[in-house]
C-alpha positions as CSV (number, residue, x, y, z in Angstrom):
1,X,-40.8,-50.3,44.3
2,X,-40.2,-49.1,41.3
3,X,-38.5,-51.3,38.8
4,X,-35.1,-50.5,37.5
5,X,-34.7,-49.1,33.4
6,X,-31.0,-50.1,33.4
7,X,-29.8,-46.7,31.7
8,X,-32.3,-44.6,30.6
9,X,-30.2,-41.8,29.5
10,X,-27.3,-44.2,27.8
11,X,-24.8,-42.6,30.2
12,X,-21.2,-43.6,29.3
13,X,-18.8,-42.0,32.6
14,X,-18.7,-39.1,34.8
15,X,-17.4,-35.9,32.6
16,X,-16.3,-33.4,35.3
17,X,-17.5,-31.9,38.3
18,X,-17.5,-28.1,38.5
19,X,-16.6,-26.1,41.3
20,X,-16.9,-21.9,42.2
21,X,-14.0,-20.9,43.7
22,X,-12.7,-17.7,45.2
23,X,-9.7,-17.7,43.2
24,X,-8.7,-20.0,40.4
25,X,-5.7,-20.1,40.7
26,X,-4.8,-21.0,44.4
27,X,-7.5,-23.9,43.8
28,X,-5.3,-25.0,40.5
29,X,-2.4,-25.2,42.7
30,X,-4.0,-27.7,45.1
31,X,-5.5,-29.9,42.0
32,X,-1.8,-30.1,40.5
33,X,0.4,-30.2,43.2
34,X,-1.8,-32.2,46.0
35,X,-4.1,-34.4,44.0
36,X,-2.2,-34.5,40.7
37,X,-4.7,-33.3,38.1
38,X,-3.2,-31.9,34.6
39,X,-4.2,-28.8,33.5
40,X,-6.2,-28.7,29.8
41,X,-7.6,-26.4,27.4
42,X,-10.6,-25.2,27.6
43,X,-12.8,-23.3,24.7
44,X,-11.5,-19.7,24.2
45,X,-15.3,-18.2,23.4
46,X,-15.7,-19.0,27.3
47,X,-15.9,-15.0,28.4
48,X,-15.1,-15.6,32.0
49,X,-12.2,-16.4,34.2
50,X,-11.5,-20.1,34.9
51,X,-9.4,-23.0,34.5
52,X,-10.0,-27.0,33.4
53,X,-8.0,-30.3,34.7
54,X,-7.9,-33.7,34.1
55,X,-7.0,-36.6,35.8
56,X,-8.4,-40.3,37.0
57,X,-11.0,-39.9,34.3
58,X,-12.4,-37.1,35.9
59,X,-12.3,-33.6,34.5
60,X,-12.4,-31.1,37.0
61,X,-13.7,-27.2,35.7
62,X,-12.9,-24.4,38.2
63,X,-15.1,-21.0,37.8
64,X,-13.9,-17.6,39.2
65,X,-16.7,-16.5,41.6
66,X,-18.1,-13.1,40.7
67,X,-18.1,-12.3,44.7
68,X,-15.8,-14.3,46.3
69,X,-16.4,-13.0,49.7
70,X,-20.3,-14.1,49.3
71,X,-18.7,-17.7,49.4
72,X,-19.6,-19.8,52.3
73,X,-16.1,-19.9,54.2
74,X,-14.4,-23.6,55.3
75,X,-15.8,-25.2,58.0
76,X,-15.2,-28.2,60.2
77,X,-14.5,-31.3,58.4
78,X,-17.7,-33.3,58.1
79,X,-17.3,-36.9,56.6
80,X,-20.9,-36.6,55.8
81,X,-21.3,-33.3,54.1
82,X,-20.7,-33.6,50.2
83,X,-17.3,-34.4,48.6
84,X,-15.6,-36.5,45.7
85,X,-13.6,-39.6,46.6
86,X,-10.2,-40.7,45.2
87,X,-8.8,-44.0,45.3
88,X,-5.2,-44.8,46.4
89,X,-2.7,-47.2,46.1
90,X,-1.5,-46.3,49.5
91,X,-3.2,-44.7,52.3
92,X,0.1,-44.8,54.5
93,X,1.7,-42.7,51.9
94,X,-1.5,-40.0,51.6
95,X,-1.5,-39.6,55.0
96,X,2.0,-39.2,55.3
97,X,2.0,-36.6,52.4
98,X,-1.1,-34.7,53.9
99,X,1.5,-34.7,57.1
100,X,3.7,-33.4,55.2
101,X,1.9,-30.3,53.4
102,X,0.2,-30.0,57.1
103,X,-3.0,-30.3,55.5
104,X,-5.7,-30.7,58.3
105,X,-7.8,-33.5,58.1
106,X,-10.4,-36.4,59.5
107,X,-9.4,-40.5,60.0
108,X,-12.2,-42.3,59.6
109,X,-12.8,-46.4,59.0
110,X,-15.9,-48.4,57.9
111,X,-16.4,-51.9,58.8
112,X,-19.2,-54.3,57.2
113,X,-18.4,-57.9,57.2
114,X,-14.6,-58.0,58.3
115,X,-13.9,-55.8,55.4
116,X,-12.6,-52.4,56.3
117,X,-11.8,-49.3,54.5
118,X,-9.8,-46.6,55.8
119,X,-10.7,-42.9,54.6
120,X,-9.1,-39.6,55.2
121,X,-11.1,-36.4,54.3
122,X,-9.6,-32.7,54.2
123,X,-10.9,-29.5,51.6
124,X,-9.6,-27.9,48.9
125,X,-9.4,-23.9,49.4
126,X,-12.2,-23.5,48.6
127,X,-13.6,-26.1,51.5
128,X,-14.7,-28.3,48.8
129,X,-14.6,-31.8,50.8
130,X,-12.4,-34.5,49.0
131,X,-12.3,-38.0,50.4
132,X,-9.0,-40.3,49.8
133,X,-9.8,-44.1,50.4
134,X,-8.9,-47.5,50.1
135,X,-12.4,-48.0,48.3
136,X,-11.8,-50.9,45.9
137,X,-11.6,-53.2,49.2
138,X,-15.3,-53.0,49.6
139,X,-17.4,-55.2,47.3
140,X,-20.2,-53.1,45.0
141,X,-22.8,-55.5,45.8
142,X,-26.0,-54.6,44.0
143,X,-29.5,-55.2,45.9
144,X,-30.7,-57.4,43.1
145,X,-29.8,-59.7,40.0
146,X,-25.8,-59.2,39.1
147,X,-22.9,-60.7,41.4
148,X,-20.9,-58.5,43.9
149,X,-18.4,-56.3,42.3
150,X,-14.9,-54.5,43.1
151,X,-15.8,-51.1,42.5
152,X,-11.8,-51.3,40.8
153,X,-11.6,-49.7,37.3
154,X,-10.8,-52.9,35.7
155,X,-14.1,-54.6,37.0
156,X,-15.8,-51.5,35.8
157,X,-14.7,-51.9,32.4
158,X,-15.7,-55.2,32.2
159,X,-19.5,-54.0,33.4
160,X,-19.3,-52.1,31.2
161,X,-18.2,-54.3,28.6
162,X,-20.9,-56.8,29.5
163,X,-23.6,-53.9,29.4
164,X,-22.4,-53.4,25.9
165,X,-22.9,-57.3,25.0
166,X,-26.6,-56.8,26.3
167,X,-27.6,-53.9,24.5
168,X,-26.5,-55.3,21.4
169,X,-27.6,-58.6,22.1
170,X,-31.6,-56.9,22.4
């Protein structure tokens, strides 16, 4: 196995995730108005259409597809197919606000040890696949050295905090 370099490429955070999107527009609808994202400034040399958020962190660029009809179209729901996961406060309240905008989507649990985490899963316009769970109720336990973690912002701060205390302390 081969043994871990801690961070080779002294990453900090996740930046943004990009997406291509049929139109930007509808899709900066469903990041303001159904996950809450703000929308930012983004560099005027860019010389084609599209649109930047922020929020949780995260930033999220959109890009206006060339062909938006060579897209692949939505398709079923797929818990395992590729997505980005939210946290919430309250998964009563999600699903009830998903009720409410009849956005379709997929239940799903996971169980390990008597700990269980309840997800929800529905796409963006674009059938982008975002994830809203109860996350931070599942220790990050890592498969060798440190303790188990909350995967909770404030525990990730202070990894990162200690992370920072080891590289200086080398």
């Amino acid at each position: 196995m081969k043994e871990s370099m801690g961070n080779p490429l002294h990453l900090k955070s996740l930046n943004h995730i990009s997406l291509v999107c049929r139109s930007v527009e509808e899709s900066m609808n469903f990041y303001q108005d159904i996950l809450g994202f703000d929308p930012i400034r983004r560099p005027g040399s860019f010389d084609f259409n599209g649109a930047w958020l922020f929020g949780y962190g995260i930033g999220i660029h959109l890009l206006q597809s060339e062909d938006p009809e060579s897209l692949p179209k939505k398709k079923e729901i797929n818990p395992k197919d590729n997505h980005i996961s939210f946290q919430c406060e309250s998964m009563g309240a999600v699903e009830k606000k998903l009720k409410e905008m009849e956005l379709e989507y997929v239940r799903a649990i996971v169980e390990e040890g008597g700990i269980y985490v309840e997800q929800l899963f529905f796409h963006d316009p674009d059938g982008f696949m975002i994830e809203i769970c109860n996350c931070d109720n599942l220790p990050v336990i890592p498969l060798a050295g440190e303790m188990p973690r909350s995967c909770s912002r404030l525990n990730l701060q202070h990894m990162q905090r200690q992370q920072i205390q080891q590289v200086a302390q080398q």
